[in-house]
C-alpha positions as CSV (number, residue, x, y, z in Angstrom):
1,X,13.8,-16.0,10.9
2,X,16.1,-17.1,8.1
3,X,14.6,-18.6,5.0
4,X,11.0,-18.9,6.3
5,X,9.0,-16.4,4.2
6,X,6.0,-16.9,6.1
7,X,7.4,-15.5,9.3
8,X,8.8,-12.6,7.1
9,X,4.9,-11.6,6.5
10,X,4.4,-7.9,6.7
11,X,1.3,-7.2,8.4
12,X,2.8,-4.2,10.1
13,X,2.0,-3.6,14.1
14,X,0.3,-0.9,15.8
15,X,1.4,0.4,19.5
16,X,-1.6,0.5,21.4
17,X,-0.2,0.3,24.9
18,X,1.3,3.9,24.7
19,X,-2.3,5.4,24.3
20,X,-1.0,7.8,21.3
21,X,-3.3,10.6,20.8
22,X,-5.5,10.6,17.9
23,X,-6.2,13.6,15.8
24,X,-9.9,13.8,16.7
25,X,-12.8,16.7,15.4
26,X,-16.1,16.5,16.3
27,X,-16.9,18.7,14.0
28,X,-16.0,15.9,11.4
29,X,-18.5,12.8,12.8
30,X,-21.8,12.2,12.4
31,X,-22.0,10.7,15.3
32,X,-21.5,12.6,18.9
33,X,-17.6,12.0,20.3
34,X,-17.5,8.3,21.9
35,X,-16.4,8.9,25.7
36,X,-16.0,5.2,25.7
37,X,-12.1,4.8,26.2
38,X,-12.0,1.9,24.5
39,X,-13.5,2.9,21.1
40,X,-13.4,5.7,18.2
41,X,-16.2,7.1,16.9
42,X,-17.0,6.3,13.2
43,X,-16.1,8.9,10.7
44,X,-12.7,9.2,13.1
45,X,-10.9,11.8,10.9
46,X,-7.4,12.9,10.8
47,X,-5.9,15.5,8.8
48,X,-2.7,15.0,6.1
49,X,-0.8,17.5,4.1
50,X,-4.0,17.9,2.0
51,X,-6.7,18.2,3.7
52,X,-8.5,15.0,6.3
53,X,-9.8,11.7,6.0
54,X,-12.0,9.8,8.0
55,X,-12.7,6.3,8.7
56,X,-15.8,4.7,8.3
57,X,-16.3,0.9,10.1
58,X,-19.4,-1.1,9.7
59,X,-19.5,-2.2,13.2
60,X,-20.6,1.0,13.6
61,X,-17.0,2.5,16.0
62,X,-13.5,1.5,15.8
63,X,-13.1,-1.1,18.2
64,X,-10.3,-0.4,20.5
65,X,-10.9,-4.0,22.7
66,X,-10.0,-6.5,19.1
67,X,-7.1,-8.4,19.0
68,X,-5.8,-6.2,16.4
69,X,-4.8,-3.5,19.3
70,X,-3.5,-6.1,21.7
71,X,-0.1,-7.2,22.2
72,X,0.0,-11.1,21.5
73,X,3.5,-11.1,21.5
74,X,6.9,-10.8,23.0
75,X,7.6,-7.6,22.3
76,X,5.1,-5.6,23.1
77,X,3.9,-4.8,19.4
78,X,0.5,-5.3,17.9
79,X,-0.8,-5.1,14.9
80,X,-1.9,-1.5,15.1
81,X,2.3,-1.1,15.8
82,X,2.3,-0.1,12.1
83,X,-1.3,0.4,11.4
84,X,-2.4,3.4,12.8
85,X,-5.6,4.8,12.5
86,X,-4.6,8.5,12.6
87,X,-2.0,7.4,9.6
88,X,-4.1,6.3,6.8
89,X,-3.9,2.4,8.7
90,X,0.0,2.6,8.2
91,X,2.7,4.4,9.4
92,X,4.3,7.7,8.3
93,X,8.0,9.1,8.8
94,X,6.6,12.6,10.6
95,X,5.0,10.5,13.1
96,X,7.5,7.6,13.7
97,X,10.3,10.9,14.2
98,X,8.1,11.8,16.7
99,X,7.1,8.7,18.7
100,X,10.9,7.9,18.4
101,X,11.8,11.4,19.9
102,X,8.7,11.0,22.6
103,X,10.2,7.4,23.5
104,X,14.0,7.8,22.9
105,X,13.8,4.9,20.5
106,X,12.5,2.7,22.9
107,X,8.3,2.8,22.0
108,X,7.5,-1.1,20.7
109,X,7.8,0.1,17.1
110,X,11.8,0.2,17.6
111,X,12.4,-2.9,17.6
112,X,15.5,-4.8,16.0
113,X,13.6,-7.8,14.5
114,X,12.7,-5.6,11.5
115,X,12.3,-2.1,12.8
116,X,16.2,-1.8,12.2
117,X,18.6,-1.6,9.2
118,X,20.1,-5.2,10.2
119,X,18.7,-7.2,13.2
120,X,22.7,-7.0,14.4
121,X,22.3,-2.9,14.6
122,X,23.9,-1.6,18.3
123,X,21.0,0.2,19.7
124,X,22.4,0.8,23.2
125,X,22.1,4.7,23.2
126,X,20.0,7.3,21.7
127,X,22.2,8.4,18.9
128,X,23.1,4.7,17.8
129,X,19.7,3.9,17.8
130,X,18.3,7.0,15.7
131,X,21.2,5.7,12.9
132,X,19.8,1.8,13.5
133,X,16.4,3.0,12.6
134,X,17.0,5.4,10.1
135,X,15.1,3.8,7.2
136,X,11.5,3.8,9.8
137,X,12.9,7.4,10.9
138,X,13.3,8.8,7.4
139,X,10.8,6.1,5.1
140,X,8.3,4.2,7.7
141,X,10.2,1.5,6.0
142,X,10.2,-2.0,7.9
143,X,12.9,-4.7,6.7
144,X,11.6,-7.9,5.3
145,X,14.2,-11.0,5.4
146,X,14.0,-13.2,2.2
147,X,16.5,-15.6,0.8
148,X,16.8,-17.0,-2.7
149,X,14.9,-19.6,-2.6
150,X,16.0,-23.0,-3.3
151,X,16.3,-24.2,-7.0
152,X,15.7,-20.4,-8.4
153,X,16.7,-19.9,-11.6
154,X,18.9,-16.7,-10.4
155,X,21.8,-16.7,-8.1
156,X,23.2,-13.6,-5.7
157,X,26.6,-12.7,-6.9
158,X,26.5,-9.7,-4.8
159,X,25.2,-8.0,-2.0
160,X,25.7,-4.5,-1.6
161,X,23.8,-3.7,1.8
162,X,25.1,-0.4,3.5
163,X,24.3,-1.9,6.7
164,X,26.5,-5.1,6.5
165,X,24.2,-7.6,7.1
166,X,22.2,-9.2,3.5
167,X,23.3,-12.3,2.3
168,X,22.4,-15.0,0.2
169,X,20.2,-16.5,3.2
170,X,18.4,-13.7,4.0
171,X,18.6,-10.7,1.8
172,X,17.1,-7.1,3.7
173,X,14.3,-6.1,1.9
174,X,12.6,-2.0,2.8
175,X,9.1,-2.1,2.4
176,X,6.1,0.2,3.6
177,X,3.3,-1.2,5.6
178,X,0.4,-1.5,3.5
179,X,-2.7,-0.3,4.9
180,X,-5.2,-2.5,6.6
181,X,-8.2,-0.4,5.2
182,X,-10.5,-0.8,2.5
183,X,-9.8,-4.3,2.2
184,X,-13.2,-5.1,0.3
185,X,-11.5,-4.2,-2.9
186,X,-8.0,-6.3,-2.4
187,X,-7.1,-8.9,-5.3
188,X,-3.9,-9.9,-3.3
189,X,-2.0,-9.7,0.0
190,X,1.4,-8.3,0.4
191,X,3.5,-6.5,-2.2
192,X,5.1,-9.4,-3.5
193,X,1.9,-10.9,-3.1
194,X,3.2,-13.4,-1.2
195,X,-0.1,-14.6,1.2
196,X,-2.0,-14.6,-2.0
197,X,-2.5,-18.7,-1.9
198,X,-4.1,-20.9,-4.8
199,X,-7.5,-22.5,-4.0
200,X,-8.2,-25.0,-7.1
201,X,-12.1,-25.1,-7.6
202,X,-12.3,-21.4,-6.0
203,X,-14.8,-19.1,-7.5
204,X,-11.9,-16.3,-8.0
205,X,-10.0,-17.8,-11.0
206,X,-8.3,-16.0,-13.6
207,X,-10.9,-15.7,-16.2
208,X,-10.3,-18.7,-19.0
209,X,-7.6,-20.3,-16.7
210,X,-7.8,-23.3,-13.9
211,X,-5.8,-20.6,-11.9
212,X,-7.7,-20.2,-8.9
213,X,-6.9,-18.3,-5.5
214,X,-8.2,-19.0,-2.0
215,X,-10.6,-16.2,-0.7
216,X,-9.0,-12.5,0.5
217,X,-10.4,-13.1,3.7
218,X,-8.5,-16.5,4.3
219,X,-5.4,-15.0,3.4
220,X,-5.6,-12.0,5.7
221,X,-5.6,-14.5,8.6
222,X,-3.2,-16.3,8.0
223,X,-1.0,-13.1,7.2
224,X,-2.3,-11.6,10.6
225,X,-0.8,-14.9,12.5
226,X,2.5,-15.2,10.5
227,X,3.0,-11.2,11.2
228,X,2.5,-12.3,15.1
229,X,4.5,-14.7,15.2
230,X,7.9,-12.8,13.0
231,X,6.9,-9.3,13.8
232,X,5.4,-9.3,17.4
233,X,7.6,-12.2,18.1
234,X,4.7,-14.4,19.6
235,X,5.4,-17.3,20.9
236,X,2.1,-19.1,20.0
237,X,0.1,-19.0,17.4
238,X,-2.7,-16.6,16.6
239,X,-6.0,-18.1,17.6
240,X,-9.4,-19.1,15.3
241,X,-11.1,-16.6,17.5
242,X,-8.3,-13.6,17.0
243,X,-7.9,-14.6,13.2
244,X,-11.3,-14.3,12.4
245,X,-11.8,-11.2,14.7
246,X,-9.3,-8.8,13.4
247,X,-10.1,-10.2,9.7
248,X,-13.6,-9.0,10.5
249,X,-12.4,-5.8,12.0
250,X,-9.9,-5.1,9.1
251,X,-12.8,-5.8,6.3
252,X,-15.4,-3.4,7.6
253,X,-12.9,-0.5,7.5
254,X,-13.4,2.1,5.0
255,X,-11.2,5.2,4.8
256,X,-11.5,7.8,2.3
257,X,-10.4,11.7,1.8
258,X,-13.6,13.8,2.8
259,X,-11.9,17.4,2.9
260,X,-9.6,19.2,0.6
261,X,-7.3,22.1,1.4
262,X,-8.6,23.9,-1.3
263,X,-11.9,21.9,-2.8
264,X,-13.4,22.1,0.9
265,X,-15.6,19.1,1.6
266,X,-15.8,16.2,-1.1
267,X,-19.3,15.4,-0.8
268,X,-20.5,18.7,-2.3
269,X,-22.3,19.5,-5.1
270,X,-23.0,15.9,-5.2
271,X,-19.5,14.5,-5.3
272,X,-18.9,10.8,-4.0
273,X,-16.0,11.3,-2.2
274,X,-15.2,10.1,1.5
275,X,-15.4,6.4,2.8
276,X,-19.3,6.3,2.7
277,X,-20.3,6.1,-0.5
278,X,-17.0,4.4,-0.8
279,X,-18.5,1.0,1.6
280,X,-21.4,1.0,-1.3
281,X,-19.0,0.9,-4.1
282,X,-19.5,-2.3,-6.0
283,X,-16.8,-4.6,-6.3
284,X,-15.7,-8.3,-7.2
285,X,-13.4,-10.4,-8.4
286,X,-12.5,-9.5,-12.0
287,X,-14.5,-6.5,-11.9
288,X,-14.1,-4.2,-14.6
289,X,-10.9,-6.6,-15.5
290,X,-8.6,-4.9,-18.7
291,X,-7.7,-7.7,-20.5
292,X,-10.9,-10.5,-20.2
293,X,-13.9,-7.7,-20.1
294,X,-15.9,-7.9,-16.4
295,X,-16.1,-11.4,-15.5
296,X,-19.3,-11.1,-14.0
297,X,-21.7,-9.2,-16.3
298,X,-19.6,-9.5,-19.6
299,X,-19.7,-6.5,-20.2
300,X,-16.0,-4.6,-21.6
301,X,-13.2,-3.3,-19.9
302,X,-14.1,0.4,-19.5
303,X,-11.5,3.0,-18.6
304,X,-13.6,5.7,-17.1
305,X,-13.1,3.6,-14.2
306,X,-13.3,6.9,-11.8
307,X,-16.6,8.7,-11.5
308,X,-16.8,10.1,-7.8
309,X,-16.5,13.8,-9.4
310,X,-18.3,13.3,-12.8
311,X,-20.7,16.2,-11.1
312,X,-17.4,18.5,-10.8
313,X,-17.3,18.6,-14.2
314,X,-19.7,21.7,-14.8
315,X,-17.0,23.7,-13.0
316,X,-14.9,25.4,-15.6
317,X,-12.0,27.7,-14.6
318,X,-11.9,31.1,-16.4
319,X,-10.4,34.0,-16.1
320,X,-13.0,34.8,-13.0
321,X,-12.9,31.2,-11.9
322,X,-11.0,31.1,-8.2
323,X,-11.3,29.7,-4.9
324,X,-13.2,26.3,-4.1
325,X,-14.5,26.2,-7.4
326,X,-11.5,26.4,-9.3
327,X,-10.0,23.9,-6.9
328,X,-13.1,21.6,-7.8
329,X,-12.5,21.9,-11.6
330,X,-8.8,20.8,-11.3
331,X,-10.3,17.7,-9.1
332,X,-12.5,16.9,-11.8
333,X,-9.8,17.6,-14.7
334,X,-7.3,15.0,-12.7
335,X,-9.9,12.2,-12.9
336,X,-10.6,12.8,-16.7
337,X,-6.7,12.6,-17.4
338,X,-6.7,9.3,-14.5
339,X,-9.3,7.6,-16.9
340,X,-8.2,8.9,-20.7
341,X,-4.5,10.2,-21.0
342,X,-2.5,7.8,-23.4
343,X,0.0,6.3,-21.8
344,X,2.0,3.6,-24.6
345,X,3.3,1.3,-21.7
346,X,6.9,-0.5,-22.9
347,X,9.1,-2.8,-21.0
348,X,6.7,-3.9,-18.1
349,X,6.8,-7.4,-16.9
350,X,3.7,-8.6,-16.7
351,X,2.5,-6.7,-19.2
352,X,4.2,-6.4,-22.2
353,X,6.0,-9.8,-22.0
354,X,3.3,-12.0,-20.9
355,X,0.9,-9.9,-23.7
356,X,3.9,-10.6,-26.1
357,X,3.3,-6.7,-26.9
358,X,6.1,-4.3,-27.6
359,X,4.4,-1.3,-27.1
360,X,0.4,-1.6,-25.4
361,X,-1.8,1.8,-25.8
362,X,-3.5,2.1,-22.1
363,X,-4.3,5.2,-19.5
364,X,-3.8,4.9,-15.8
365,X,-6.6,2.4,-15.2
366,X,-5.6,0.0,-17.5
367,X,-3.6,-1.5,-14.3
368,X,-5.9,0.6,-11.7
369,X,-8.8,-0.7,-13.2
370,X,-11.2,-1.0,-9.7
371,X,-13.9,0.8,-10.0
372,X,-13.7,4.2,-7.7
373,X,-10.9,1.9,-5.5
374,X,-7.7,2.2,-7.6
375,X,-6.7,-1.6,-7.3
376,X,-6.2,-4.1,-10.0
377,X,-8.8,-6.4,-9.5
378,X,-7.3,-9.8,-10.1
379,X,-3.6,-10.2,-8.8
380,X,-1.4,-8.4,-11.6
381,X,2.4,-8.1,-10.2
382,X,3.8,-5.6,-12.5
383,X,7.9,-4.4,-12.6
384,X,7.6,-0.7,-13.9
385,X,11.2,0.1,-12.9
386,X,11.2,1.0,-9.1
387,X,13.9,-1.1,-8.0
388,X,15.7,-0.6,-10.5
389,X,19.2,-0.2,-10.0
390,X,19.1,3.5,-11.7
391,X,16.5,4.4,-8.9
392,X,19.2,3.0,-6.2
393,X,20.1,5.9,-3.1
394,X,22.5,5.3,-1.0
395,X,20.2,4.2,2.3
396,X,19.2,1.0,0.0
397,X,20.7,-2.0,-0.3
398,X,21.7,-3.8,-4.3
399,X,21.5,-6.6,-5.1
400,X,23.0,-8.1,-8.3
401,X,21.7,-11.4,-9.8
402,X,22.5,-14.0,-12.2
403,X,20.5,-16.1,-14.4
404,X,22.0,-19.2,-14.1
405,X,21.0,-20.5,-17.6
406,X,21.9,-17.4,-19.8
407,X,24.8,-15.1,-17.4
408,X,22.6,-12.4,-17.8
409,X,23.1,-9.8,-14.8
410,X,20.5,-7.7,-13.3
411,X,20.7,-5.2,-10.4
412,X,18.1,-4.3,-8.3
413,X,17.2,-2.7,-5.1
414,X,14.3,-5.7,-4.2
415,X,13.6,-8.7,-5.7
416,X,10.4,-8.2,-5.0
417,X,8.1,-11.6,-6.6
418,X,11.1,-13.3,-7.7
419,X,12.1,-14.3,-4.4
420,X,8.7,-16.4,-3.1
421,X,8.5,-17.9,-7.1
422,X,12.7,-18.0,-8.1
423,X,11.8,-17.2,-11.2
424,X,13.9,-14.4,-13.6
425,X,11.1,-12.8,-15.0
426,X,10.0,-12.4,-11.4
427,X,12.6,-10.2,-10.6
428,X,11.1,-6.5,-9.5
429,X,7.8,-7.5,-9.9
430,X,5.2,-5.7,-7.1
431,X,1.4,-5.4,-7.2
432,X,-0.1,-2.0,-6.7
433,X,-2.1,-0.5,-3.7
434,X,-5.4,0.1,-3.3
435,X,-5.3,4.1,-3.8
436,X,-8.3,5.5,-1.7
437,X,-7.1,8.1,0.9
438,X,-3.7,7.8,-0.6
439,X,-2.7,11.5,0.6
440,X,-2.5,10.1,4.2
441,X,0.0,8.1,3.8
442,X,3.4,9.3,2.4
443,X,6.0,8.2,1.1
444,X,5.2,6.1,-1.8
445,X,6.0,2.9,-3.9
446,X,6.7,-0.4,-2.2
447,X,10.5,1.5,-1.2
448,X,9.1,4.8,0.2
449,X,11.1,6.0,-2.7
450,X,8.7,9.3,-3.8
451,X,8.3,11.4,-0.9
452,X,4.8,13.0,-2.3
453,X,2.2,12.8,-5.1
454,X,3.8,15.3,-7.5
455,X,6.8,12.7,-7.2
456,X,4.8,9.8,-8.4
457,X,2.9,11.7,-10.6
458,X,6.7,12.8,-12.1
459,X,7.9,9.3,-12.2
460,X,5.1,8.0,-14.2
461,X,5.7,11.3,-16.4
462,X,8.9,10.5,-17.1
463,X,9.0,6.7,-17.1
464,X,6.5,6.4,-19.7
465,X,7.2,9.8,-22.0
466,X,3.5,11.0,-20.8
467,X,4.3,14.3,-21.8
468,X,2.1,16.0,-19.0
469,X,1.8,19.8,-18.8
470,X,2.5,21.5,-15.7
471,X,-1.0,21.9,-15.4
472,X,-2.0,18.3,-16.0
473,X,0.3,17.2,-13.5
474,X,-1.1,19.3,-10.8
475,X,-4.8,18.7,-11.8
476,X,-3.7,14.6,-11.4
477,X,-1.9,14.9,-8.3
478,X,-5.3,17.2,-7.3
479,X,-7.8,13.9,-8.0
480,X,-5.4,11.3,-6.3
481,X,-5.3,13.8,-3.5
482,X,-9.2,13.8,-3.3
483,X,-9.3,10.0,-3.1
């Protein structure tokens, strides 16, 4: 496992073989329940602290019989280990406390390969193994193992891992699974963006640039094998068949918010939200891209890149506005701050120094500049400051690293880009997720680090001086919980 990046690939498995039981309505499909035990129903919905989302797959069901549901490997994992459907197609801390409490521990997921806070954890009772797993108990974090690569321009000086185990050779990263939904709209694979591979000739290239990456859908199978073989522990490798079988399954996945606590159902009144209109959604390479203008029809980068409640506009809260309509206004508020608020972004790498721009006027889609997805639609690793040392707690490990050229010291909580690249301005770099049905899947950021949406919306108040009213903060975290 140590210093082979690939093998480190989080795809994130699912535990099919304990049968969990989905949250299920069939109130909420258009289709009559599927009694077929090995298949969901499409529009398979599951509720989340604001409401439900459902999944929508082109195949027309959620196919319980693809390799992505199967064990392939040693340990009983697959991929849907960390990918489950009822959990936005990732994992959440409320339900891994309670598989861990339902299984003592001992359900697939828990499993010391990178399930645990160091592969060396002492797992032979209940207690010891609750502490061993604290970050998938407390997070749904899963630990990555990266080294500093050979011939980086940074060196380790020190590693400050709680758990005694980071080193040099293989530093312990805490990441979230990313979801494996609503892949149509992905620029690049991984946080760190490490399965994002270079095709020279491709027709994905940076727009002016002979930089030119191999297609989404290429990169998804090989991160699907390299996850089998480190995760799942498999002793072979993932077959052509399976590859391009869970690929296929993955990309016709659409998942989407379609009911709000308080809005009621985001279809009315001729909204766009939920995960159908969301599979129409246009989308391409460079799309709508900030810096070069839309690579396809020329046309300039616009920032009203989110329309699904331009029709929620008419709503206007008053004095005898209440109830679903208010609730509909503040949805509809959120997405006009999302596409207009000034933000002045400073001190981003990625942005500011590779712009050569102190100070660069934008609004949130200026790096979530996807149509109606969220995503940045060419690969973008940015550093805004989450593993930061400042943002350190005490579960996480720190590192501190040296530029070998100049002495200068940085600390940090996750290398992040730096580590697959070994280069200094690297260091803390992530991309962003896609942020459809983003209310299903707590906590946020790569780490885990912000438990809910008024946290993020908080951090991004306070790391770039927004100066959001109270009221502007709820009405955003409002619209992302819509999504």
């Amino acid at each position: 496992m140590k210093n082979n990046i690939k093998l480190q690939a989080i795809s994130a498995l699912f535990i099919m073989l304990a049968a969990p039981a989905f949250a299920k309505d069939s109130h909420d499909h258009d289709d009559e329940r599927d009694h077929h035990s090995n298949r969901l129903p499409n529009m398979f919905s599951a509720e989340n602290s604001h409401g439900k989302d459902a999944t929508y797959s082109t195949a027309g069901f959620i196919d319980l019989n693809n390799p992505f549901f199967k064990s392939i490997g040693t340990n009983g994992r697959s991929c849907a280990s960390c990918h489950a459907p009822d959990q936005g197609w990732t994992i959440t801390p409320q339900e891994v406390k309670k598989l861990f409490n339902k299984t003592k521990g001992l359900d697939p997921l828990f499993r010391l390969v990178d399930g645990a806070n160091s592969p060396l954890a002492d797992v032979t009772t209940v207690t010891k193994r609750r502490a061993a797993y604290s970050m998938l108990l407390e997070k749904a974090n899963i630990r990555v193992g990266i080294g500093i690569p050979s011939g980086a321009e940074f060196e380790l000086i020190e590693a400050d891992d709680p758990y005694g185990f980071a080193s040099e050779t293989e530093l312990s990263l805490f990441r979230r699974p990313m979801p494996t939904t609503n892949l149509k709209f992905l620029s690049a694979v991984m946080w760190d963006g490490r399965e994002t591979t270079l095709q020279p000739g491709s027709g994905d290239c940076i727009f002016g640039t002979s930089t030119c990456f191999s297609p989404v859908s290429f990169d998804l199978g090989t991160q699907a094998n390299h996850a089998t073989r480190g995760h799942a522990e498999a002793l072979r490798d993932l077959t052509e068949e399976e590859r391009d079988a869970i690929v296929a399954f993955e990309s016709g996945l659409f998942t989407a918010q379609i009911k709000d606590n308080d809005a009621g159902e985001l279809t009315a009144e001729d909204a766009l939200g939920g995960p159908k209109a969301l599979k129409k959604q246009k989308y391409h390479f460079g799309i709508n891209d900030t810096l070069a203008g839309d690579y396809k029809t020329r046309e300039p980068f616009d920032p009203n890149a989110m329309s699904l409640y331009d029709s929620w506009n008419r709503f206007k809260t008053t004095k005898s506005t209440h109830g679903t309509k208010s609730a509909r206004a503040a949805i509809a508020r959120g997405q006009a701050l999302f596409n207009s608020k000034p933000i002045l972004i400073k001190g981003v790498k990625g942005i500011n120094d590779d712009l050569a721009v102190s100070v660069l006027p934008g609004t949130c889609t200026t790096c979530h500049n996807t149509p109606n997805s969220g995503n940045h639609s060419t690969p973008m690793p940015l550093d805004i400051g989450i593993a930061d040392e400042s943002r350190r707690t005490p579960d996480m490990p720190l590192y501190t690293l040296k530029n070998k050229t100049t002495g200068e010291i940085v600390k940090t909580t996750d290398p992040g880009r730096a580590l697959l690249t070994g280069k200094w301005k690297d260091i803390g770099r992530f991309k962003g997720p896609i942020l459809r049905s983003v209310a299903s899947r707590p906590p946020y950021f790569h780490d885990g680090s912000a438990p809910d949406l008024q946290s993020v919306v908080e951090f991004y108040n306070t790391r770039f001086s927004i100066g959001l009213t109270e009221r502007e903060k709820a009405d955003l975290v409002a619209f992302l919980a819509a999504l």
